[in-house]
C-alpha positions as CSV (number, residue, x, y, z in Angstrom):
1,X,198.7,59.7,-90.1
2,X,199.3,57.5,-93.2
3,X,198.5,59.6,-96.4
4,X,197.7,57.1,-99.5
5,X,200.2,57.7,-102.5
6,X,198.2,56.9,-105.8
7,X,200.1,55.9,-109.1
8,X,198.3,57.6,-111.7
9,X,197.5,57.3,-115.7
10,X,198.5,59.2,-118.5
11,X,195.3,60.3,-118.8
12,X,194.5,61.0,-115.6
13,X,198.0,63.4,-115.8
14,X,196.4,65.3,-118.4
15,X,193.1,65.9,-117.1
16,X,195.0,67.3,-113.7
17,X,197.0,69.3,-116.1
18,X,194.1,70.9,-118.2
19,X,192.0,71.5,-115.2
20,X,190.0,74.9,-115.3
21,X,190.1,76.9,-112.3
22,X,187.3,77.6,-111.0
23,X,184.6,77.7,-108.1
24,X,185.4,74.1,-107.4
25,X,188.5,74.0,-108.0
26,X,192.2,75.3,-107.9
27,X,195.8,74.4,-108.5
28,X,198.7,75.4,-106.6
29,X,202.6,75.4,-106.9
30,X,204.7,73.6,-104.2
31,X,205.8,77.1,-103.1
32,X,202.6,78.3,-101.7
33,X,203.0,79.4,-98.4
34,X,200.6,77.7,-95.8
35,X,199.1,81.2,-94.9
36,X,198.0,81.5,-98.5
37,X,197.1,77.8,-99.1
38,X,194.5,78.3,-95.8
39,X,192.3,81.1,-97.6
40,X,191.8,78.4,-100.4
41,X,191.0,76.0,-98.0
42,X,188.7,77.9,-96.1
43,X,186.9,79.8,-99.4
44,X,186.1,76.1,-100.1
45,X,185.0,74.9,-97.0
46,X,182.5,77.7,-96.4
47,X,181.0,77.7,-99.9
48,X,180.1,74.2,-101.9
49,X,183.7,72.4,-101.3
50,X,185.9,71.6,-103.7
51,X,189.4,70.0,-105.1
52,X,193.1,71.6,-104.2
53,X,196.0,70.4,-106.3
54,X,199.2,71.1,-105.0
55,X,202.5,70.5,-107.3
56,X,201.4,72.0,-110.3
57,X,202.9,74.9,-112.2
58,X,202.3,77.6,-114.2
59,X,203.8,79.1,-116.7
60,X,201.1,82.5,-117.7
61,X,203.3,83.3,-120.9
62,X,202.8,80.1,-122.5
63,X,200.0,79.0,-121.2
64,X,201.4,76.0,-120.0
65,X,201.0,73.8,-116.7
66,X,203.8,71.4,-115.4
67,X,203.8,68.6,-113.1
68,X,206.5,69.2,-110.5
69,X,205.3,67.6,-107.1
70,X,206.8,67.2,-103.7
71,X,210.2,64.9,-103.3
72,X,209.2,63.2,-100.7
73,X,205.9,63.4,-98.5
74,X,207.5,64.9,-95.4
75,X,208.3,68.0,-97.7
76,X,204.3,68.4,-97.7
77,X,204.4,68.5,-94.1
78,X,204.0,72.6,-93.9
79,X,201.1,72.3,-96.3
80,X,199.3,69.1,-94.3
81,X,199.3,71.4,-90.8
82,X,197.1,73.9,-92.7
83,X,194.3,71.7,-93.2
84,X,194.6,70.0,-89.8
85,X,194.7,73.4,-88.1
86,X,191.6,74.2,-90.1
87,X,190.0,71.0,-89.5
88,X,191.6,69.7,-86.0
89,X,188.8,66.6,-85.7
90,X,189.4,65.8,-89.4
91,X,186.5,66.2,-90.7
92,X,185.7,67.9,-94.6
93,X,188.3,66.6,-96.1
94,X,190.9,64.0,-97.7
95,X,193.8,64.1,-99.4
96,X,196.4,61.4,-101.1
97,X,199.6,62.0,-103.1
98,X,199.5,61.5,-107.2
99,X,202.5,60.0,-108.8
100,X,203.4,59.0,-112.0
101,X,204.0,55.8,-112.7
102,X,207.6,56.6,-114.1
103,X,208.1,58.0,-109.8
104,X,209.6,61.6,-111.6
105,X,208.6,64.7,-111.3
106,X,207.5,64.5,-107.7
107,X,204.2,64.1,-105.3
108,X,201.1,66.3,-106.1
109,X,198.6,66.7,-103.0
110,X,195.4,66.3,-104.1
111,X,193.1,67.7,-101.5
112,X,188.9,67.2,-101.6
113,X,187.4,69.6,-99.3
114,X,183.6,69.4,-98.2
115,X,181.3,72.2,-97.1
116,X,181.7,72.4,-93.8
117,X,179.1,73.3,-91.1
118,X,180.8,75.8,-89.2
119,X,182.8,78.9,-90.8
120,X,186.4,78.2,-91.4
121,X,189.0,81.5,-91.4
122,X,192.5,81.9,-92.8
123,X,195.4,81.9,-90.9
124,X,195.1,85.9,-91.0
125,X,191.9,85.2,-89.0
126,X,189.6,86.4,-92.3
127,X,186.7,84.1,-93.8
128,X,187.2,83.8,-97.4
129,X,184.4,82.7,-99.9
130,X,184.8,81.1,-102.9
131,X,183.2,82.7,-106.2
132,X,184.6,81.4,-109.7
133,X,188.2,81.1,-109.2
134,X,188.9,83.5,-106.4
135,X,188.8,83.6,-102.7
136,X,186.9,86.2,-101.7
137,X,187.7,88.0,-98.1
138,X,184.5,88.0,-96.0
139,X,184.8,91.9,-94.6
140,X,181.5,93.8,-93.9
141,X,179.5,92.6,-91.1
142,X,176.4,92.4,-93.6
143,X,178.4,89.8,-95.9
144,X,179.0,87.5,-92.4
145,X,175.8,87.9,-91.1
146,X,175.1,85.9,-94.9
147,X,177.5,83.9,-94.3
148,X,176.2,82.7,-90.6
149,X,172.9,82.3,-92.0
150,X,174.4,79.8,-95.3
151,X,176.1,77.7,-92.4
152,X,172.9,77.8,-90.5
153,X,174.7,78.9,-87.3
154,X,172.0,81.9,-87.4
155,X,168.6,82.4,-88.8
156,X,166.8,85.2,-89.8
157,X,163.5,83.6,-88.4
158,X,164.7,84.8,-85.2
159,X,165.0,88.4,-85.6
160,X,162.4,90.8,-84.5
161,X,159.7,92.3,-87.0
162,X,158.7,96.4,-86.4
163,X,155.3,95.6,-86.1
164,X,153.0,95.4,-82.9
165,X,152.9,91.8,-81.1
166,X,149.2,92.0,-81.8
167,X,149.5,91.5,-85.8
168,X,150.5,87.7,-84.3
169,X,148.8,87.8,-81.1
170,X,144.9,89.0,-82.7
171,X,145.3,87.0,-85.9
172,X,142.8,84.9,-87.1
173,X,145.2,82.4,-87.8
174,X,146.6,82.3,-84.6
175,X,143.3,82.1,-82.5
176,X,142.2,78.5,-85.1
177,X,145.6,77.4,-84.1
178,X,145.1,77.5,-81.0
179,X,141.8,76.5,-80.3
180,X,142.6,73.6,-82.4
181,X,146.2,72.6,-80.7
182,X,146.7,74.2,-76.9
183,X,143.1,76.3,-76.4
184,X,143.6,76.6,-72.6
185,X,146.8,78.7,-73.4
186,X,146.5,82.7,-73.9
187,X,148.4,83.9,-77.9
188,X,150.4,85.8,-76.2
189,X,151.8,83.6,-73.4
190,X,152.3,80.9,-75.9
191,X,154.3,83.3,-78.1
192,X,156.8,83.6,-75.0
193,X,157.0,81.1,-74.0
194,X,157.9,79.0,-77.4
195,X,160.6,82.6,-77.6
196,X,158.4,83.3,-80.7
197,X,158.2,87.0,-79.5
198,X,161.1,89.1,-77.5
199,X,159.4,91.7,-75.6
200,X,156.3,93.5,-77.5
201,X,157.8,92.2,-80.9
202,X,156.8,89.2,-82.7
203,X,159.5,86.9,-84.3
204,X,159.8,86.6,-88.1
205,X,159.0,83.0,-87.3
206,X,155.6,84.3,-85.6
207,X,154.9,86.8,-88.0
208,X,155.1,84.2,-91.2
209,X,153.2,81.5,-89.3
210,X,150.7,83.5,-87.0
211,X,149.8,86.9,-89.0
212,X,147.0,86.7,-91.3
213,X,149.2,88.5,-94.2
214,X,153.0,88.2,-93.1
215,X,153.4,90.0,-96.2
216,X,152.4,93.3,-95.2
217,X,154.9,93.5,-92.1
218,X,158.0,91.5,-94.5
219,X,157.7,92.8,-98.3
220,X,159.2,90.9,-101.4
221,X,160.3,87.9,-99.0
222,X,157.2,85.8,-97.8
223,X,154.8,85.3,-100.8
224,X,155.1,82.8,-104.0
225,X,154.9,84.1,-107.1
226,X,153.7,81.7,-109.8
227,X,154.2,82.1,-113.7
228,X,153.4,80.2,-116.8
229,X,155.8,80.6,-119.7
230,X,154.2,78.9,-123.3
231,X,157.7,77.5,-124.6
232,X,160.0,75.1,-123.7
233,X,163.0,77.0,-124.0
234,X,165.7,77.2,-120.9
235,X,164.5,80.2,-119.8
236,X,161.2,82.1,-119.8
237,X,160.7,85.3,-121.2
238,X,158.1,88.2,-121.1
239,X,157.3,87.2,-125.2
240,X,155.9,83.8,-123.8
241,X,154.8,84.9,-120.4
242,X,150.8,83.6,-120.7
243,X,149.9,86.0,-118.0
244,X,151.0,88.3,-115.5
245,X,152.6,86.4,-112.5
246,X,149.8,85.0,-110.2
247,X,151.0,86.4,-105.9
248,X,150.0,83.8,-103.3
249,X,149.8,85.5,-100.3
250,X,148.7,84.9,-96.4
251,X,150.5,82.9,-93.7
252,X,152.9,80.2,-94.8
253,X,150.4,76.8,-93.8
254,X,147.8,78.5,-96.5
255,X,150.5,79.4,-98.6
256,X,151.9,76.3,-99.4
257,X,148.7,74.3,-99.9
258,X,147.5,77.6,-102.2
259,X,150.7,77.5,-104.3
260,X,149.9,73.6,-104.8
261,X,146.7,73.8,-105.9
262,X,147.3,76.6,-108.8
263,X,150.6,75.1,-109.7
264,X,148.5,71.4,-110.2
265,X,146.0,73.7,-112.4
266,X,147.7,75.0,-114.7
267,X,149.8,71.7,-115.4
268,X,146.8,69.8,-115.9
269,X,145.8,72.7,-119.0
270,X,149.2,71.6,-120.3
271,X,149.1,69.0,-123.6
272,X,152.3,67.6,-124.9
273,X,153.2,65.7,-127.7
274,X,153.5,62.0,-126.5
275,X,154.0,58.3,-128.4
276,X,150.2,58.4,-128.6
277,X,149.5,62.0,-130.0
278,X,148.9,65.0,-127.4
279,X,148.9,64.1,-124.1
280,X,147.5,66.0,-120.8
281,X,151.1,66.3,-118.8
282,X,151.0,64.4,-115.5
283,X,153.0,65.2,-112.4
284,X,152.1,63.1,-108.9
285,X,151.4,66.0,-106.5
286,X,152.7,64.8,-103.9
287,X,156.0,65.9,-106.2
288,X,155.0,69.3,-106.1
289,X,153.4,69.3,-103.0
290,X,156.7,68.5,-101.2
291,X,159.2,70.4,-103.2
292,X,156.9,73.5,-103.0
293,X,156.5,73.0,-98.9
294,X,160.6,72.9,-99.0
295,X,161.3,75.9,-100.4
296,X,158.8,78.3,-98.5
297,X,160.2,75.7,-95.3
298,X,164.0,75.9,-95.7
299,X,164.4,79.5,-97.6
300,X,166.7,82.4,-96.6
301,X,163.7,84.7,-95.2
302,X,166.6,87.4,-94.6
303,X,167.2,87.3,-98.5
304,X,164.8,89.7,-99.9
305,X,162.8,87.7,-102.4
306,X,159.7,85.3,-103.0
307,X,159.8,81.4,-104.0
308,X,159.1,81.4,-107.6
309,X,157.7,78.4,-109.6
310,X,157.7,78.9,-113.2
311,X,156.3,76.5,-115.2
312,X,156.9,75.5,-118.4
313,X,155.5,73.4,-121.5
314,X,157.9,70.7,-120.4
315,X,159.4,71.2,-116.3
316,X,158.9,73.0,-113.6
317,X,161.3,74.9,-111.7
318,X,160.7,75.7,-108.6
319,X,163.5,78.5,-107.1
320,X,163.9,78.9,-103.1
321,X,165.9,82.0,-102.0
322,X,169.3,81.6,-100.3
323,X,172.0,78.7,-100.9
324,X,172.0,75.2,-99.3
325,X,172.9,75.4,-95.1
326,X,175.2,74.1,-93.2
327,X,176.9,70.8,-94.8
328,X,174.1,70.6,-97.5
329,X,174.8,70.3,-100.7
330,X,172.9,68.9,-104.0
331,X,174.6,65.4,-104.0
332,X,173.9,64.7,-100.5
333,X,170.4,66.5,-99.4
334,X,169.0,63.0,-99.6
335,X,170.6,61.6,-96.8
336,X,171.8,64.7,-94.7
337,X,169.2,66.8,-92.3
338,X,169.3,70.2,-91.4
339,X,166.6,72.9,-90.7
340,X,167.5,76.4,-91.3
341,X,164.3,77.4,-89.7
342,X,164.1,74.9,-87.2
343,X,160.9,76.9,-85.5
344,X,159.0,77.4,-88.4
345,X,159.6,73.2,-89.3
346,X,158.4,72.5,-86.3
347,X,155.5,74.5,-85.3
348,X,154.0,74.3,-88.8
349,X,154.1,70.5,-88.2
350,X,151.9,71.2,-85.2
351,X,148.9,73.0,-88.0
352,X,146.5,70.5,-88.7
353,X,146.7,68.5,-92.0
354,X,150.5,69.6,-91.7
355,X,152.2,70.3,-95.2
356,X,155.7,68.9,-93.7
357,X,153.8,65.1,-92.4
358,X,157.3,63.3,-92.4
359,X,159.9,65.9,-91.1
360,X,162.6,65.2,-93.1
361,X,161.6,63.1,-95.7
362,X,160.0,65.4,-97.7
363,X,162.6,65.0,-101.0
364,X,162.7,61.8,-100.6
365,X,159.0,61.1,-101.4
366,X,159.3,64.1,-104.4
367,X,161.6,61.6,-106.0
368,X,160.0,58.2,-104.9
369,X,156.7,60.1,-106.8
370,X,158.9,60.9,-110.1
371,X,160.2,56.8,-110.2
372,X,156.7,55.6,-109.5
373,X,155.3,57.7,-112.8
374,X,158.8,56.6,-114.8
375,X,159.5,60.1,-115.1
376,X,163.2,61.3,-114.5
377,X,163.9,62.2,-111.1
378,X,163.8,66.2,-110.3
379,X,167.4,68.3,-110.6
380,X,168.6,70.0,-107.5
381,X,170.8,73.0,-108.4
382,X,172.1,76.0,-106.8
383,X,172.8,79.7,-108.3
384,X,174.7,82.3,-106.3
385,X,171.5,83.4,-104.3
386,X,169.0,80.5,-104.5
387,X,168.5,76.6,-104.7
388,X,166.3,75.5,-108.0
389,X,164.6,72.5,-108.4
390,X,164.1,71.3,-111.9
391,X,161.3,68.9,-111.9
392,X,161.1,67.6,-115.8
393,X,158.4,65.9,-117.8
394,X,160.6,63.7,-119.5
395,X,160.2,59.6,-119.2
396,X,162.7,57.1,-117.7
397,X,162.7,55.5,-121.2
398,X,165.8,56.0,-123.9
399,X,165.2,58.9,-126.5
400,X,166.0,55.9,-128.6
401,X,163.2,53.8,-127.2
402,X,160.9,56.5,-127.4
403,X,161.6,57.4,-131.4
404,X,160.4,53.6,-132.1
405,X,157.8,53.6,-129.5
406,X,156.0,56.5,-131.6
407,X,157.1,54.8,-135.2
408,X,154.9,52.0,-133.5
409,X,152.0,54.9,-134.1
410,X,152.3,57.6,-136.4
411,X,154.4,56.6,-139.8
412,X,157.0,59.0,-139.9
413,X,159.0,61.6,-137.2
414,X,160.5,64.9,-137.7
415,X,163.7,66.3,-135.6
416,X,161.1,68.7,-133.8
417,X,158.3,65.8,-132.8
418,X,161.7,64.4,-130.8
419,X,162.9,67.3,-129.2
420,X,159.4,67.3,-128.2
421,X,159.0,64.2,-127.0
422,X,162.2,63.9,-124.9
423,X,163.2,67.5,-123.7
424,X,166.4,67.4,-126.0
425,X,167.1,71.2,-126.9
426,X,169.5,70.2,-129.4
427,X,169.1,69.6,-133.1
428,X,172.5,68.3,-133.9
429,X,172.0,65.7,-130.9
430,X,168.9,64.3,-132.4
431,X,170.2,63.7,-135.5
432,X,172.9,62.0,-133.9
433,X,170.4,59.5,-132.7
434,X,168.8,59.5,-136.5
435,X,172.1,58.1,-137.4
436,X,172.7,55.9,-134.9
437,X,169.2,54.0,-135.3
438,X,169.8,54.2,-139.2
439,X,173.2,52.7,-138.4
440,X,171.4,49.4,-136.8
441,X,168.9,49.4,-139.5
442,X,166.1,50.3,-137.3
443,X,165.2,53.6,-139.5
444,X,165.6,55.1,-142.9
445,X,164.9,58.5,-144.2
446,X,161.3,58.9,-146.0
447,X,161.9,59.3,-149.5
448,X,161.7,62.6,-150.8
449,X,161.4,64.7,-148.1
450,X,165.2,66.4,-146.9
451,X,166.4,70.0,-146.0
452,X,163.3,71.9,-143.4
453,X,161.0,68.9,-144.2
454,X,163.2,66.0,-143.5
455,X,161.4,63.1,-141.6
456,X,162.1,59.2,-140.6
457,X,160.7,56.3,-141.0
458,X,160.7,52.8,-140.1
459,X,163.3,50.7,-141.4
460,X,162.0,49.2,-144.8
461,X,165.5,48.5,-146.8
462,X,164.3,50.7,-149.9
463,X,166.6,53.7,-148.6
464,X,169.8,54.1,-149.7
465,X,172.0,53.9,-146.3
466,X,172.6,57.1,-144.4
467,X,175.8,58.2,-143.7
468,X,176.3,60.6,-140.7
469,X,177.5,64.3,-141.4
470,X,181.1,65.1,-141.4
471,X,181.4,67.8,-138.8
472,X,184.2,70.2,-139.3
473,X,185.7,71.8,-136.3
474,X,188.0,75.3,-135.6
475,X,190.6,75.1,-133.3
476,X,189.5,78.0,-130.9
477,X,193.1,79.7,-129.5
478,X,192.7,79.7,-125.8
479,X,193.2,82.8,-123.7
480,X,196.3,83.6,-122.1
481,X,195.7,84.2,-118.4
């Protein structure tokens, strides 16, 4: 196999070199033995991926990181055999040599690993994990039964729930369903036969979709808890709370179109400061009403917690417990398909007025929504335990653009009415913009008013030019490792 050799910049040299180990990445010498090397490569593979650089030393008393790669790319050959033993079909990852463009100081292997869809052990026969900048040995039998469930190779949905099979079997819910899908079929024969029950014991599948209130046989892991938090700040807190959490309860199907409704209803009480004056904030529902069905869909019901969807003066976040399965990852959810709870997906699907219409696609109409509005499109992020979506009211247009737009309207702005109107959290950065739209003579300070009060106007020439602040900056003295 032909391995690309890349001549590299300067530049490119140094950012190798300054590279911060972390969760997604790490930097090895040339004398790492393959056994080692494979718990990197397999801590990567089973969590979000990430890049290997092999050739680089370090020197922990000085701080100091050194370029000093392979001679020759046959010497690599030890190191290559890890990752193919790892990934025999070749899939999950690449790799190419770096070199400079003088040709010293040897070959570096630079390695991109994907999350792969199976788990991937060390040569010592040990999954390893990746969290911060160690690999983490996968030991008790709870941590791999996570671990199977984040690759999607098991789901919780298919363990058994203590409770009798008549919770499902006598429900309410199940008995509309039925009479409105397959009414010549018996509850309980349909149960067994769609392996939604094993013996006298419904599924968790059955119990979430079937029982009137799931939440009484599976506590603190099948309802949505709603909140509304007055500020716009990054997180919420209990000073700004307007109310005690709101608890939507009941079987998933009424769940989700519940948690929709309330979540639209409060928005619509919100007012915002917009180019016009205060402004009723508008999300398209089918925006919420998709990202909310994906997280009560695709959630890790064998993580003990509820979807939360906090709202805010300015976004919504909607939080879905357990990390992305399989191969998923936030840059490629768009395009990739894969159902955690592939009998939950479905049989929802069957409910009439189904939440999940286009099985898949789901994400893809949340964003379509957010471009048809010209607001930004939602932020898909992942914390150790969950998967958050960030869905922001915050136009397609350029802070810039939206500075004049509301000069076209009101006479003067203020640093706050901006970090209002865009979402910026950041005084410093909006007087950056101040300066650079008084740099093109598109603004000028109003006379008079400086310090707390300070405000911008229009550009008018009567101003004396403003000159940006000289920042001063302190060399912070990095930590020795």
């Amino acid at each position: 196999m032909s391995i690309q050799v890349t001549t590299v910049t300067q530049g490119e040299i140094t950012r190798v070199l300054t590279l911060e180990e972390g969760h997604f990445a790490d930097l090895k010498a040339i004398e790492v033995a393959p056994s080692k090397l494979s718990r990197s490569i397999a801590a990567f593979a089973n969590t979000d991926g990430g890049e290997l650089y092999i050739g680089i030393d370090e020197d922990k008393g000085e701080n100091k990181r050194k370029w000093r790669g392979f001679s020759q790319i046959e010497d690599a050959n030890g190191h290559i055999q890890a990752f193919e033993d790892l990934f025999p079909l070749g899939q999950y990852f690449s790799y190419e040599f770096l070199k400079k463009a003088s040709g010293r100081d040897g070959l570096v292997l630079r390695v991109n690993i994907q999350k792969s869809k199976d788990i991937k052990k060390a040569t010592d026969g040990n999954p390893f994990i990746r969290r911060g900048a160690q690999n983490i040995p996968v030991r008790t039998e709870e941590a791999l039964q996570v671990l199977n469930r984040n690759k999607g190779i098991t789901s919780f949905e298919t363990e058994t729930v203590s409770v009798p099979l008549n919770f499902v079997s006598n429900s309410e819910t199940i008995i509309e369903f039925m009479l409105s899908i397959v009414p010549i079929v018996e509850p309980e024969i349909f149960l067994g036969k769609q392996l939604l029950r094993h013996g006298e014991k419904p599924t968790v599948a059955a119990v979430l979709l079937f029982g009137d209130e799931p939440q009484a046989a599976l506590p603190k892991r099948s309802a949505i808890k709603i909140y509304r938090y007055k500020t716009t700040d990054q997180e919420g807190s209990r000073e700004n709370l307007a109310f005690s959490p709101i608890t939507i309860e009941g079987c998933l199907y009424k769940q989700i179109y519940a948690a929709v409704e309330k979540t639209t209803e409060l928005i619509q009480e919100i007012q915002l400061l917009g180019p016009s004056g205060l402004e009723y904030i508008e999300y398209p529902k089918e925006t919420l009403h998709e990202i909310i069905t994906n997280a009560v869909l695709h959630r890790d019901y064998g993580t003990a917690d509820d979807v939360h969807v906090r709202i805010f003066d300015n976004r919504v976040e909607i939080e879905s417990p357990g990390k992305l399965p399989a191969h998923i990852t936030a840059e490629n959810i768009l395009s990739e398909r894969y159902s955690r709870n592939g009998s939950i997906v479905r049989w929802i699907n069957k409910f009439p007025d189904p939440p999940n219409k286009d099985i898949g696609e789901g994400l893809n109409t949340a964003f379509a929504a957010m471009k048809k509005l010209k607001l930004k499109q939602p932020i898909i992020r992942e914390s150790a335990h969950s998967v958050i979506v960030e869905i922001k009211h915050q136009k397609l247009a350029s802070p810039e653009q939206m500075i004049m737009d509301y000069l076209d309207k009101f006479p003067e702005i203020t640093n706050k009415t901006v970090r209002q109107l865009t979402g910026i959290g950041s005084e410093n950065t909006v007087k950056t913009l101040f300066y650079r739209l008084a740099g093109r003579q598109q603004i000028e300070r109003v006379p008079g008013k400086g310090g707390g009060s300070a405000a911008w106007q229009k550009f008018t020439g009567t101003s004396a030019p403003e000159a940006p602040e000289k920042k001063t900056f302190t060399r912070k003295k990095k930590d020795s490792k």
